[in-house]
C-alpha positions in Angstrom: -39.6 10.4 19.9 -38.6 12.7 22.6 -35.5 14.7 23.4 -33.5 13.3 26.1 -32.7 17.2 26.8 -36.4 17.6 27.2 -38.8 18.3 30.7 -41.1 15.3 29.2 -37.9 13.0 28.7 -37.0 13.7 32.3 -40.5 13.6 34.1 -40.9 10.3 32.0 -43.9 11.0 30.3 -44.2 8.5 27.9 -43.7 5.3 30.3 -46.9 7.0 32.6 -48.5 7.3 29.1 -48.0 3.6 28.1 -49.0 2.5 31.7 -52.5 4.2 31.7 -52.8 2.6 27.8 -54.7 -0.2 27.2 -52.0 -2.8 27.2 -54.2 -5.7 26.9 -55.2 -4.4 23.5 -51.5 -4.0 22.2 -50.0 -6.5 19.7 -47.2 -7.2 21.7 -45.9 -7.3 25.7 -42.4 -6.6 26.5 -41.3 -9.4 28.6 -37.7 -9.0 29.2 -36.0 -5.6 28.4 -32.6 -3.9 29.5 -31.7 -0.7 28.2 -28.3 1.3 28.9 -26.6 4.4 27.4 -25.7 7.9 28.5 -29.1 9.2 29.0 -30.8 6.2 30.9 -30.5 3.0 32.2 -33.2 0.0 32.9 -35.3 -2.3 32.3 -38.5 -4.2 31.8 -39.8 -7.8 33.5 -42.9 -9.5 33.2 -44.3 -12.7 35.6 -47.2 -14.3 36.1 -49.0 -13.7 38.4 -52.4 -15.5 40.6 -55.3 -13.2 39.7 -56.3 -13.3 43.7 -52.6 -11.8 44.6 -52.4 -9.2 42.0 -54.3 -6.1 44.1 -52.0 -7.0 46.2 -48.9 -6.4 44.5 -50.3 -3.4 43.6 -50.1 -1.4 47.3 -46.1 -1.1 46.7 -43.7 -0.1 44.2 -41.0 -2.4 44.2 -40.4 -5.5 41.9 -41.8 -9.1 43.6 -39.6 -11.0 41.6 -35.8 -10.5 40.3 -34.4 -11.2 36.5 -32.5 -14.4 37.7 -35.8 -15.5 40.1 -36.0 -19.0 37.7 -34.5 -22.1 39.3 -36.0 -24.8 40.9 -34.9 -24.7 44.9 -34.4 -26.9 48.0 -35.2 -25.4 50.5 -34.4 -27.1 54.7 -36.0 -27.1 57.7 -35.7 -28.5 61.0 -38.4 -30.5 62.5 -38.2 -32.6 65.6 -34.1 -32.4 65.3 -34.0 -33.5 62.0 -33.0 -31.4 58.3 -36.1 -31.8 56.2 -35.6 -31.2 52.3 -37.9 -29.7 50.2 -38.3 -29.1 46.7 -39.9 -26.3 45.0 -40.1 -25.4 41.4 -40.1 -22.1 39.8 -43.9 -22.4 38.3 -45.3 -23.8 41.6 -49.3 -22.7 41.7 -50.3 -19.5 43.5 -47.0 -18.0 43.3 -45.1 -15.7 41.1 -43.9 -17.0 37.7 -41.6 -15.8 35.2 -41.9 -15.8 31.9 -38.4 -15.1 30.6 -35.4 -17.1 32.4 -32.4 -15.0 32.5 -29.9 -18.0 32.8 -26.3 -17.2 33.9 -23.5 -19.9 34.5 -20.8 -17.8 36.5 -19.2 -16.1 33.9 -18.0 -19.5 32.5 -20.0 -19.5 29.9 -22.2 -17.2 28.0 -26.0 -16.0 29.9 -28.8 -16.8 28.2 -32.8 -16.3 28.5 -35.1 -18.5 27.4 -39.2 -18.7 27.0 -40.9 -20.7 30.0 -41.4 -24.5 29.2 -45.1 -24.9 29.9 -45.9 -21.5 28.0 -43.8 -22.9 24.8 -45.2 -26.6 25.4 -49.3 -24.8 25.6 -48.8 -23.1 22.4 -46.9 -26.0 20.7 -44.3 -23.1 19.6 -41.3 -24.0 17.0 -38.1 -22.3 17.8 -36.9 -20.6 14.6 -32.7 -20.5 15.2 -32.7 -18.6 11.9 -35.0 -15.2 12.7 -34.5 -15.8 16.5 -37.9 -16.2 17.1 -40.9 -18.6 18.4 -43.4 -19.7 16.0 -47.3 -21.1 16.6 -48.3 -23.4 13.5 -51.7 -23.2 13.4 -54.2 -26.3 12.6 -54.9 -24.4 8.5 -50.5 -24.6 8.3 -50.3 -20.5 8.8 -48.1 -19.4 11.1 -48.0 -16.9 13.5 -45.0 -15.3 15.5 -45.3 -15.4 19.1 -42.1 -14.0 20.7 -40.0 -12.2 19.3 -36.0 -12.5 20.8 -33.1 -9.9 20.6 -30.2 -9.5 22.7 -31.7 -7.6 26.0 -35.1 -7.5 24.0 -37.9 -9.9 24.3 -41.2 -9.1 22.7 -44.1 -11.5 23.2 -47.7 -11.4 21.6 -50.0 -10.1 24.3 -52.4 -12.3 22.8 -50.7 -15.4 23.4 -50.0 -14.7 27.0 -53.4 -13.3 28.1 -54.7 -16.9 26.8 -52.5 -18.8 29.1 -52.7 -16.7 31.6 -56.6 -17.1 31.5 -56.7 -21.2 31.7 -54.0 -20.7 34.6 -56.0 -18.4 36.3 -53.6 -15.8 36.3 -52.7 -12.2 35.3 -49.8 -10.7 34.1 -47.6 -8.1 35.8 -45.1 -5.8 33.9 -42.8 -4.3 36.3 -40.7 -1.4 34.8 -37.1 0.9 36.5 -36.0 3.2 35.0 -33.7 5.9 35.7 -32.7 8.7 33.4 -29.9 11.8 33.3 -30.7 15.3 32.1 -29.1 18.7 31.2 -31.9 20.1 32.8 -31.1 21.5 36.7 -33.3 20.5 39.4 -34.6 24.3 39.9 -36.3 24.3 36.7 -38.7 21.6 38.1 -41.6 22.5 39.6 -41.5 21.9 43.3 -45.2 19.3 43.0 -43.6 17.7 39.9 -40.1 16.7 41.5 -42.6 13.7 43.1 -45.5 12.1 41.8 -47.2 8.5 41.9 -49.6 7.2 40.0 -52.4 4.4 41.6 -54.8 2.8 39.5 -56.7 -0.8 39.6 -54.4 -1.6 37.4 -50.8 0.2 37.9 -48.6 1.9 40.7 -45.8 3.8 40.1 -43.5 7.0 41.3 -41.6 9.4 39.2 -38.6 11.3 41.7 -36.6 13.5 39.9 -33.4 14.8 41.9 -29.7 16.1 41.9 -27.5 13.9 40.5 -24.7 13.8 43.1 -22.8 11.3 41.2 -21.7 13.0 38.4 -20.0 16.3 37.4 -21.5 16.0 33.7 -23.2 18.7 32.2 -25.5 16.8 30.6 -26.2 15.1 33.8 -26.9 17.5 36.0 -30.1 16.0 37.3 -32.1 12.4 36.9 -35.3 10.4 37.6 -36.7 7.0 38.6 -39.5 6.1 37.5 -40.4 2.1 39.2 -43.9 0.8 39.1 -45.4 -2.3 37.8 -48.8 -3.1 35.8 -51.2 -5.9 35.8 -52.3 -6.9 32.3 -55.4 -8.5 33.0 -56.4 -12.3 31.1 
């Protein structure tokens, strides 16, 4: 664990490290994740994505699809002088799919997230209420947990998503911001490590590291943003 007063903590060192591991061999994928205290703030998403598009998503930085991206639309057009409707669902093919729906219902009542249908209905999963997580029965009777749900944490076996992603022809993308405060002034960064990227096949990212103009705090005398995202191939 590192110190959040620490160079490393502040150059994010660990999230570059996780994103040139071998995250297809982990046991688990962090689908949804927000994080917030007085050293950083963030978050984790993951999608599916069609295996054709995901070089492309690659040759930017920024997320290609939000946290509340998971509603069916209807979208209009005018042809001819006439409003033509159209209806498109959230899992339509060769497009960007979530895999966590962050459901919110205007403050009225509580938000929610919940585990996309056709990856639940694949894997046949039971919904334990009790342990808050979604079990695979397998044909012998053993079973095996597949996600994994918290509040602002939801873990999912890598496994289990690499095989649907596979006989949907897809791949999976794990986009990551995250910004973090530090003690440590500006100054004692060196000038070629106040900016960096990082391009792969399989990841881009870009660590900046700057003043923090938006706060007097000692302790927060400087932060960093580290945004990328990272296809987990099928």
């Amino acid at each position: 664990m590192m110190k959040k007063d620490s160079e490393e903590y502040l150059l994010q060192t660990d999230l570059r490290g996780m994103f040139a591991a071998n995250l297809e061999a982990a046991n688990w994928t962090p689908a949804y994740l927000n994080f917030r205290d007085d050293g950083q703030n963030g978050g984790f998403f993951a999608a599916f994505v069609p295996s054709g598009k995901a070089p492309t998503l690659l040759k930017d930085f920024g997320w290609d699809i939000s946290k509340g991206d998971c509603r069916p639309s209807v979208w209009t057009r005018t042809e001819n002088g006439k409003d033509i409707a159209e209806y498109h669902h959230y899992t339509e093919p060769g497009q960007i799919q979530p895999i966590v729906l962050d459901r919110t219902f205007n403050g009225i009542k509580p938000s929610c997230c919940e585990i996309q249908e056709e990856f639940r209905l694949y894997h046949n999963l039971y919904y334990d209420h009790a342990n808050s997580k979604y079990i695979k029965i397998h044909d012998d009777g053993n079973e095996e947990d597949i996600v994994l749900v918290e509040k602002d944490n939801i873990m999912i076996r890598t496994k289990a998503l690499r095989q649907f992603a596979a006989i949907k022809e897809m791949a999976i993308v794990l986009f990551v911001d995250s910004v973090r405060f530090s003690p440590i002034p500006l100054s004692a960064i060196k000038e070629p490590e106040r900016y960096t990227e990082g391009r792969t096949e399989a990841f881009t990212y870009f660590v900046r590291v700057s003043d923090n103009d938006f706060s007097k705090t000692p302790a927060k005398q400087s932060l960093s943003r580290f945004l990328g995202k990272r296809i987990i191939a099928p």
